[in-house]
C-alpha positions as CSV (number, residue, x, y, z in Angstrom):
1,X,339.9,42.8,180.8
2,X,343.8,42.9,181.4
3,X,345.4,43.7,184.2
4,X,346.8,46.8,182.8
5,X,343.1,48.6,181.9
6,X,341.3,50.3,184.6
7,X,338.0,49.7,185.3
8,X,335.7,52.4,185.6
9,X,332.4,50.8,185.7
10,X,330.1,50.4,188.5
11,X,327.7,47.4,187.7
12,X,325.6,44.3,189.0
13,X,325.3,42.1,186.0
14,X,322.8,39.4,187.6
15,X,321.2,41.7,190.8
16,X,321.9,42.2,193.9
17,X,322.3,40.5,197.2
18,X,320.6,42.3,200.4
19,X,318.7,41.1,203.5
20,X,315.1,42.1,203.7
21,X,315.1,41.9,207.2
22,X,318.6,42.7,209.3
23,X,317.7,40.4,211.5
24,X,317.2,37.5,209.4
25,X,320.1,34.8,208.8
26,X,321.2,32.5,206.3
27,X,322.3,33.2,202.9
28,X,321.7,36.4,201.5
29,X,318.5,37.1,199.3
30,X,319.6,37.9,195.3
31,X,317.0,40.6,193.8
32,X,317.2,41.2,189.8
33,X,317.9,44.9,188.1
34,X,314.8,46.8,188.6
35,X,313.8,45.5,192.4
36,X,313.5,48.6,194.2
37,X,316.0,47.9,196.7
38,X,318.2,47.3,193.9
39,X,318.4,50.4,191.6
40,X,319.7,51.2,188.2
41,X,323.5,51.1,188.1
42,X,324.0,53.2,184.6
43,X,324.4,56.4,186.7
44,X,327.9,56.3,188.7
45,X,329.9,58.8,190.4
46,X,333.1,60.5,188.8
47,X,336.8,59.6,190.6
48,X,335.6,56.0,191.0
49,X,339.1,54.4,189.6
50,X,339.5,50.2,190.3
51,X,341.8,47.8,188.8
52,X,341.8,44.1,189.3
53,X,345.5,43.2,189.6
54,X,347.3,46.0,190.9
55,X,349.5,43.3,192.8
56,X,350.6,40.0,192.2
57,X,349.7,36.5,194.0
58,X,353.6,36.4,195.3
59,X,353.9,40.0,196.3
60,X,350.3,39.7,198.5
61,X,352.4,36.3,200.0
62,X,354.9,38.6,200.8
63,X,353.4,41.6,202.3
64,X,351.5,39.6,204.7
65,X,354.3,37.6,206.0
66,X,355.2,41.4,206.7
67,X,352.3,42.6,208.1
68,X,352.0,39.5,210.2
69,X,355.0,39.5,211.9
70,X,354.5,43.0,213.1
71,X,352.0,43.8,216.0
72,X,348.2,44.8,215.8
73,X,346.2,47.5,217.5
74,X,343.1,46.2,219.0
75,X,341.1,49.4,220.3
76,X,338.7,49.2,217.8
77,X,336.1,45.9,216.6
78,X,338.6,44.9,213.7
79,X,342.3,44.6,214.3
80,X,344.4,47.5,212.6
81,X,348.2,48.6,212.1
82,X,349.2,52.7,211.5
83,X,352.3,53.7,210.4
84,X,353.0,57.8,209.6
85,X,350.2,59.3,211.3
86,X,347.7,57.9,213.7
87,X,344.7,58.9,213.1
88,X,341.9,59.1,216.3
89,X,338.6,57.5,215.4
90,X,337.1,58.3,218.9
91,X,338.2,62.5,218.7
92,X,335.0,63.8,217.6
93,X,335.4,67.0,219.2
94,X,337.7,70.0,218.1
95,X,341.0,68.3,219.1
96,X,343.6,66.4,217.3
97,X,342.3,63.8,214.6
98,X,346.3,62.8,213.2
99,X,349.1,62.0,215.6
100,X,352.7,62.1,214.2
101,X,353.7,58.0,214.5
102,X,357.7,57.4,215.0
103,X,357.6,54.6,212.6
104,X,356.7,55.7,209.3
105,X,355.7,53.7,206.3
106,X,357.8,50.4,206.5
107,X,360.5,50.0,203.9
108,X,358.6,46.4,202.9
109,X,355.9,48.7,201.5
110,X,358.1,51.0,199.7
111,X,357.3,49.2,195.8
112,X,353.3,49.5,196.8
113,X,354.2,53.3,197.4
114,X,356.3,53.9,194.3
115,X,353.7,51.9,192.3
116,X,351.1,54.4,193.1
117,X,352.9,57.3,192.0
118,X,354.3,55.9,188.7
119,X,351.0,54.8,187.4
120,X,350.0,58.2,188.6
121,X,347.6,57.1,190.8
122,X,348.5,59.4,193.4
123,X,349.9,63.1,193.0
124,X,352.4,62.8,195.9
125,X,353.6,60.1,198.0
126,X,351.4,58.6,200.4
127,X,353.0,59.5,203.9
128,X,350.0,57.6,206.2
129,X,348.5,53.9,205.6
130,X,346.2,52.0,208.1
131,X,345.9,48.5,207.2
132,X,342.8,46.8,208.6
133,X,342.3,43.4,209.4
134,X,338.6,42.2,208.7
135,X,337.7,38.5,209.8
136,X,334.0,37.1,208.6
137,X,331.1,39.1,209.6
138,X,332.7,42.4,210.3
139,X,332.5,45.6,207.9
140,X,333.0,49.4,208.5
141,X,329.9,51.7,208.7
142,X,329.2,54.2,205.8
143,X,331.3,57.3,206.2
144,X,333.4,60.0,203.9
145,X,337.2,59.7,204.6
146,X,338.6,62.9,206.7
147,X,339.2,66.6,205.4
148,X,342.3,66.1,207.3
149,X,343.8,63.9,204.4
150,X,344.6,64.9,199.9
151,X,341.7,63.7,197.9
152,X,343.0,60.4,196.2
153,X,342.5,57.8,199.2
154,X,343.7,54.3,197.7
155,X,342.9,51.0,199.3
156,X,344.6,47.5,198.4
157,X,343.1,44.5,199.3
158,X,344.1,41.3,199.9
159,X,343.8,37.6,200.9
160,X,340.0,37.4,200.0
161,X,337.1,39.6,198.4
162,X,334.2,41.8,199.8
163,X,331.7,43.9,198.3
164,X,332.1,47.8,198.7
165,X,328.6,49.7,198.9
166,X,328.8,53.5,197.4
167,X,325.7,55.4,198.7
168,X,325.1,58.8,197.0
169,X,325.2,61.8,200.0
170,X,325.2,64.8,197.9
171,X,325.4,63.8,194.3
172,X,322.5,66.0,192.9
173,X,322.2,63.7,189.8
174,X,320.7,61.0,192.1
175,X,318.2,60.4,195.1
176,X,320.0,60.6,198.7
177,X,321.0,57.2,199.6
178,X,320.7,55.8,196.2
179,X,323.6,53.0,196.2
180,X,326.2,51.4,194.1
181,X,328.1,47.8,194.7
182,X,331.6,46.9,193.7
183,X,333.4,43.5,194.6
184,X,336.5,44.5,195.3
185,X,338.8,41.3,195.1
186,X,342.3,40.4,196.3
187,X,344.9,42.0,194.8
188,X,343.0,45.0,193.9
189,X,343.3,48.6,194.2
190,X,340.5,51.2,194.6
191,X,341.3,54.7,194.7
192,X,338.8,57.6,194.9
193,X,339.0,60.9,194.4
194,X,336.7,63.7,192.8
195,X,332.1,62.9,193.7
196,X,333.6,59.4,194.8
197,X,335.2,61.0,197.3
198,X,333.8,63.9,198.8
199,X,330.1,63.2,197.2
200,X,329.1,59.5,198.3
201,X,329.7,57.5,201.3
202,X,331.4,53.7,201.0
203,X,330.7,51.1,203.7
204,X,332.1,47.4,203.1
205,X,328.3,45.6,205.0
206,X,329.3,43.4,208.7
207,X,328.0,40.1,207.1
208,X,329.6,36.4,206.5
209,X,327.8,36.2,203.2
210,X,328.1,38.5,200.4
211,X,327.6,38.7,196.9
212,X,329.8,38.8,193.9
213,X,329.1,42.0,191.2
214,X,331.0,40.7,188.7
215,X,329.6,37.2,188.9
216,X,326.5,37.0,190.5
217,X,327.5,34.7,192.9
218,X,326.8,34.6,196.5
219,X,330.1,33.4,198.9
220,X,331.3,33.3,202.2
221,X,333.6,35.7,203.6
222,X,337.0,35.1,204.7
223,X,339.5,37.1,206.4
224,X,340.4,40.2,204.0
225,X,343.5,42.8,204.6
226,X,343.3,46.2,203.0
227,X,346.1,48.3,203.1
228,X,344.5,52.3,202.9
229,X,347.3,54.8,201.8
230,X,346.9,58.7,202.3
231,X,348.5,62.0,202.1
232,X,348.3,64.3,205.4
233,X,347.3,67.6,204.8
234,X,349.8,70.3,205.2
235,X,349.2,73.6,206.8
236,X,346.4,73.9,209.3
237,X,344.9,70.9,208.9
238,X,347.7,68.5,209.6
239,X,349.0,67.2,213.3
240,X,351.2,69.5,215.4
């Protein structure tokens, strides 16, 4: 497929790759369609939206030269940079979740932004982006992105790929926890709105081997950048 087609399927051509055992090392085990812990793909969630090439190889060259040069927060596992909003992963009570941020969106970001709302990928313009900074063998837990933010989250990635696992939370077509993989790979965009979104939980597995979806390949990971862009709420639900 082009670079210009979306691609709406969910699928694992040759199997999957999982460990048996959490605690077991070395490369991961690949299971053909049909394995129970690898379940029928046909069935996939609505408001799943990826395409392949949503950047080029010079302007991923050129946003991390940006994103280098600029400093890196380092209270959580993985390093991360927020411009707009800061948003509080360890507020789990009633208080604030989004702090207004004086530097909003950098200007180096601005064609990313506008490229999202021409291909009408977005409804408004983004006005809060974490990127995250992922080095080999570390991930992000399953979770559903905050009410606090629009429905169309979109995530970028860059430098190398990793394999996004969708697992169904309240889907009724489906059994609870039955799961979905997509390699998303450099250059890429993934945006999800609609049962992707508010319907099944993504995780991106804490592993330094993963597997390829589209070619049934294992491979080592290698650092990966993903640039996440979001709309704040207004009224209530956004930051004082």
């Amino acid at each position: 497929e082009g670079p210009s087609r979306w691609e709406t399927a969910l699928t694992v051509e040759q199997g999957a790759a999982v460990r048996t055992d959490p605690r077991a090392q070395g490369p991961l085990q690949k299971l053909q369609m049909g394995h129970p812990l690898c379940p029928d793909q046909s069935l996939r969630p609505t408001g799943f939206h990826y395409k392949p090439e949503f950047l080029t190889a010079k302007e991923q060259q050129q946003l991390m030269l940006e994103i280098d040069s600029r400093s890196w927060d380092q209270d959580l596992t993985r390093r991360t940079q927020q411009y707009g909003f800061k948003y509080n992963y360890f507020d789990v009570g009633a208080g604030e979740k989004l702090y207004p941020l004086p530097v909003a969106i950098p200007p180096f970001l601005e064609f990313v932004v506008e490229r999202l709302v021409e291909t009408g990928t977005v409804p408004q313009r983004p006005n809060q982006l974490i990127i995250n900074d992922y080095q080999p063998g570390q991930g992000i837990n399953a979770h559903f992105d905050d009410d606090c933010f629009e429905e169309a989250i979109c995530t970028i990635s860059l430098l190398s790929p990793a394999t996004m696992t969708l697992i169904n939370w309240k889907d009724a077509r489906l059994p609870r926890k039955h799961c979905l993989l997509h390699t998303l790979q450099p250059l890429s965009l993934f945006c999800q709105t609609a049962d992707t979104r508010y319907s099944w939980k993504h995780a991106v597995g804490s592993t330094a081997q993963d597997f390829d979806t589209r070619t049934g390949n294992c491979f080592s990971r290698q650092r990966r950048v993903s640039l996440t862009f979001r709309s704040v709420k207004v009224g209530k639900n956004r930051a004082k």
